[in-house]
C-alpha positions as a Python dict, from the first residue, in 0.01 Angstrom:
ca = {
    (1, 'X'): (0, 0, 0),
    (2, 'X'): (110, 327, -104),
    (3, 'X'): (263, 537, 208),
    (4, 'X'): (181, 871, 242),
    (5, 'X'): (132, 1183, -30),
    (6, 'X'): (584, 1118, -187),
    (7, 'X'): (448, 752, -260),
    (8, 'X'): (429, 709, -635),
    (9, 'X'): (378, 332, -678),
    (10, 'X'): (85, 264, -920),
    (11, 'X'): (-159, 215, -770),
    (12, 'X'): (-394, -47, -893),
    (13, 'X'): (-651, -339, -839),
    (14, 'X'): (-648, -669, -1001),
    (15, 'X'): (-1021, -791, -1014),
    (16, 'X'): (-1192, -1166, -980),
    (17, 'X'): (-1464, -1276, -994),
    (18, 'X'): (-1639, -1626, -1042),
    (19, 'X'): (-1721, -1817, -1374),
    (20, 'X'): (-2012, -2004, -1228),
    (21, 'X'): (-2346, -1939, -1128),
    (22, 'X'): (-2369, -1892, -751),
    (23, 'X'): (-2629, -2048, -590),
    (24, 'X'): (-2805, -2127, -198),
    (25, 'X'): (-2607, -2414, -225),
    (26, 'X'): (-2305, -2347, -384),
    (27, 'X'): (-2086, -2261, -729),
    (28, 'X'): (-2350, -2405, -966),
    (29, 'X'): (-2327, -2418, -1406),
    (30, 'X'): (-2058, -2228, -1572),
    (31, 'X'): (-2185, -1875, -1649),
    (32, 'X'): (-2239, -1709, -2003),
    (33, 'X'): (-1914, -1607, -2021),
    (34, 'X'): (-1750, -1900, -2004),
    (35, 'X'): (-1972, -2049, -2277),
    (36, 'X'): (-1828, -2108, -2639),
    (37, 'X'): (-1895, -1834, -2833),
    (38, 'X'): (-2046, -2083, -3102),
    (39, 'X'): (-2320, -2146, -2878),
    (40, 'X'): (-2369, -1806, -2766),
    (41, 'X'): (-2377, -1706, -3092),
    (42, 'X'): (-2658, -1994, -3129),
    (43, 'X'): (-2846, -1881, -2878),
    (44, 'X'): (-2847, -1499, -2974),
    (45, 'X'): (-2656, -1402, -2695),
    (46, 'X'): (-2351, -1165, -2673),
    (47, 'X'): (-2005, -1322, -2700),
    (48, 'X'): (-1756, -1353, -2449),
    (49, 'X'): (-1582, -1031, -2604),
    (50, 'X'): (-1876, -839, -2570),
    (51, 'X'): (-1942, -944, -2218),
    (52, 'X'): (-1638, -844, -2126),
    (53, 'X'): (-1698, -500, -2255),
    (54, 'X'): (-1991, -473, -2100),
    (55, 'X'): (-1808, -564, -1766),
    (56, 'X'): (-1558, -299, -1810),
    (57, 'X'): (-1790, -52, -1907),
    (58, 'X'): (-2018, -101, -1546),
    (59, 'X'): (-1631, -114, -1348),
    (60, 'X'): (-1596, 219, -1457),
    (61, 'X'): (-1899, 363, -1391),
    (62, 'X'): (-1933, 195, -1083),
    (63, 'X'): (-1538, 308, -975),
    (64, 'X'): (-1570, 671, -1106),
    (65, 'X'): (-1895, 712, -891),
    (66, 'X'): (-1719, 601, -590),
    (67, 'X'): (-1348, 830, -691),
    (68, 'X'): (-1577, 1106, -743),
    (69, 'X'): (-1780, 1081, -387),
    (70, 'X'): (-1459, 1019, -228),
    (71, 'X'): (-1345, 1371, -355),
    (72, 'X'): (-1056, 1219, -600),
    (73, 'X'): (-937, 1357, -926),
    (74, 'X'): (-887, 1026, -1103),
    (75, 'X'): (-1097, 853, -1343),
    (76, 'X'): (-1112, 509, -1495),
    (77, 'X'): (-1150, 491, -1874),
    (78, 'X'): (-1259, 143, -1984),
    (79, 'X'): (-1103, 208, -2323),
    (80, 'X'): (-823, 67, -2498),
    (81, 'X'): (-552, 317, -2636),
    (82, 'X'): (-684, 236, -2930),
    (83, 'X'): (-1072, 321, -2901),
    (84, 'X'): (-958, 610, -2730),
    (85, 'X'): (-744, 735, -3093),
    (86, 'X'): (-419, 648, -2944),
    (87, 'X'): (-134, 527, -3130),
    (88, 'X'): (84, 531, -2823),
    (89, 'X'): (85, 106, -2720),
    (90, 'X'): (-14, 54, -2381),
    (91, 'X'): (279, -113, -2180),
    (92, 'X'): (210, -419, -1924),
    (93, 'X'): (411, -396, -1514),
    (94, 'X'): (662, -663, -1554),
    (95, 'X'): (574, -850, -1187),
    (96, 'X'): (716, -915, -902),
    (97, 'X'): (949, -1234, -1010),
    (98, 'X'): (1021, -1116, -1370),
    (99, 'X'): (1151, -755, -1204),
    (100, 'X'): (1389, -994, -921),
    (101, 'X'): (1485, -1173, -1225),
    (102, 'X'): (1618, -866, -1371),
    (103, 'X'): (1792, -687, -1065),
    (104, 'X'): (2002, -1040, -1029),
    (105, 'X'): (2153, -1010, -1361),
    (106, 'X'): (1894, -1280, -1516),
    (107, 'X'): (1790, -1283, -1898),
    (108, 'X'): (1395, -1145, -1854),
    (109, 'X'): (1194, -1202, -2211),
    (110, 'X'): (962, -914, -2117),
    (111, 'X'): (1214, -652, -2043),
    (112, 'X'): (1321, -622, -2430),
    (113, 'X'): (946, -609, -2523),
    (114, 'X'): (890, -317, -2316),
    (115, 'X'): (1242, -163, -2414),
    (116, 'X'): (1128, -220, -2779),
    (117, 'X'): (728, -77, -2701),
    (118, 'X'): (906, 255, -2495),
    (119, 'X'): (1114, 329, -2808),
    (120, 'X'): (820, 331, -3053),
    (121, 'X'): (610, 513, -2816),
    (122, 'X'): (895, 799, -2784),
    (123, 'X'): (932, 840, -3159),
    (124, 'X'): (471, 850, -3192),
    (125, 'X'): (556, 1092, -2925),
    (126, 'X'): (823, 1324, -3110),
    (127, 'X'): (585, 1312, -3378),
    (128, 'X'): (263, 1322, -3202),
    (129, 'X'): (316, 1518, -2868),
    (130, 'X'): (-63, 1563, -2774),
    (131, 'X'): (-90, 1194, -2717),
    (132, 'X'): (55, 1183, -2430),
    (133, 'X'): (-168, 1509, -2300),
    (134, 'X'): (-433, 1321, -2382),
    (135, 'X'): (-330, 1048, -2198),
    (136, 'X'): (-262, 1268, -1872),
    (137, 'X'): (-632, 1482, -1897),
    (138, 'X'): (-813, 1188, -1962),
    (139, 'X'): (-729, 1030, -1622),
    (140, 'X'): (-712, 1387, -1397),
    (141, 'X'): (-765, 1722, -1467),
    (142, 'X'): (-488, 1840, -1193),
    (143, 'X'): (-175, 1685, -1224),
    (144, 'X'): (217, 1702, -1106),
    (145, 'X'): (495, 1686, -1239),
    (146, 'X'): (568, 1357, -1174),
    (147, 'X'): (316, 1272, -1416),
    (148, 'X'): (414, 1407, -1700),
    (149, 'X'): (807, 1301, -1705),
    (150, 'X'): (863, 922, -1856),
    (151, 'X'): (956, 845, -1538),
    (152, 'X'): (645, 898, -1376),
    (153, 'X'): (400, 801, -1633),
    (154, 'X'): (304, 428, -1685),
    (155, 'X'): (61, 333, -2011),
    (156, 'X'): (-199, 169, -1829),
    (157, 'X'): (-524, -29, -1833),
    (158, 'X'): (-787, -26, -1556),
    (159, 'X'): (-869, -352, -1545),
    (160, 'X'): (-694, -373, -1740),
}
């Protein structure tokens, strides 16, 4: 947990939830979303991939109600980069293990895939600068300065 106002660390939630039916007595048939799209399709019902959407979507109205009441200056965009008419790529944390890996000298696959993403995303942003502005206002309206240097700025997805 982040510790007091100097704390940077992103701060984020990783959410679960269940792919069965709950019941009175239990975890009962698998829920629509983990049906085959086939027989969703079959059934004229929404695929998994809209489902999903559709999930997203109420997370972030349900999580920018509750920023908002608690007086916070952050939003949640459901979005990809790409629906949102980025071309900057959206860049995954590395984890726990992978980032040990790293510090002890270890060969870390990931690490050259975000090396190679950050040096694309510098030359959209030489050539497109109000990306990343448009990254920055769609999340606050205030923000420091730590948020606008590389440093400080992580591509990121709410639930992601």
């Amino acid at each position: 947990m982040p510790q007091g106002k100097s704390d940077i660390r992103n701060i984020h939630a990783h959410v679960m939830m269940t792919t069965r039916v709950v019941t009175p007595t239990g975890l009962g048939e698998k829920s629509l979303i983990e049906r085959e799209n086939k027989w969703l399709i079959t059934h004229e019902l929404p695929t998994s991939h809209l489902q999903m959407r559709d999930i997203r979507q109420m997370f972030e109205q349900h999580a920018n109600r509750h920023l908002m009441r608690a007086g916070l200056d952050v939003r949640v965009d459901h979005r990809s980069h790409l629906e949102r008419g980025l071309s900057i790529e959206p860049t995954e944390h590395m984890g726990v293990h992978a980032s040990q890996m790293m510090r002890r000298g270890l060969d870390v696959e990931r690490s050259r895939i975000e090396e190679q993403a950050a040096k694309r995303n510098a030359n959209i942003i030489r050539r497109k600068p109000d990306e990343v502005l448009k990254l920055i206002t769609d999340e606050k309206s205030v923000f420091t300065r730590h948020g606008v240097t590389p440093a400080g700025r992580t591509a990121s997805r709410a639930t992601r």
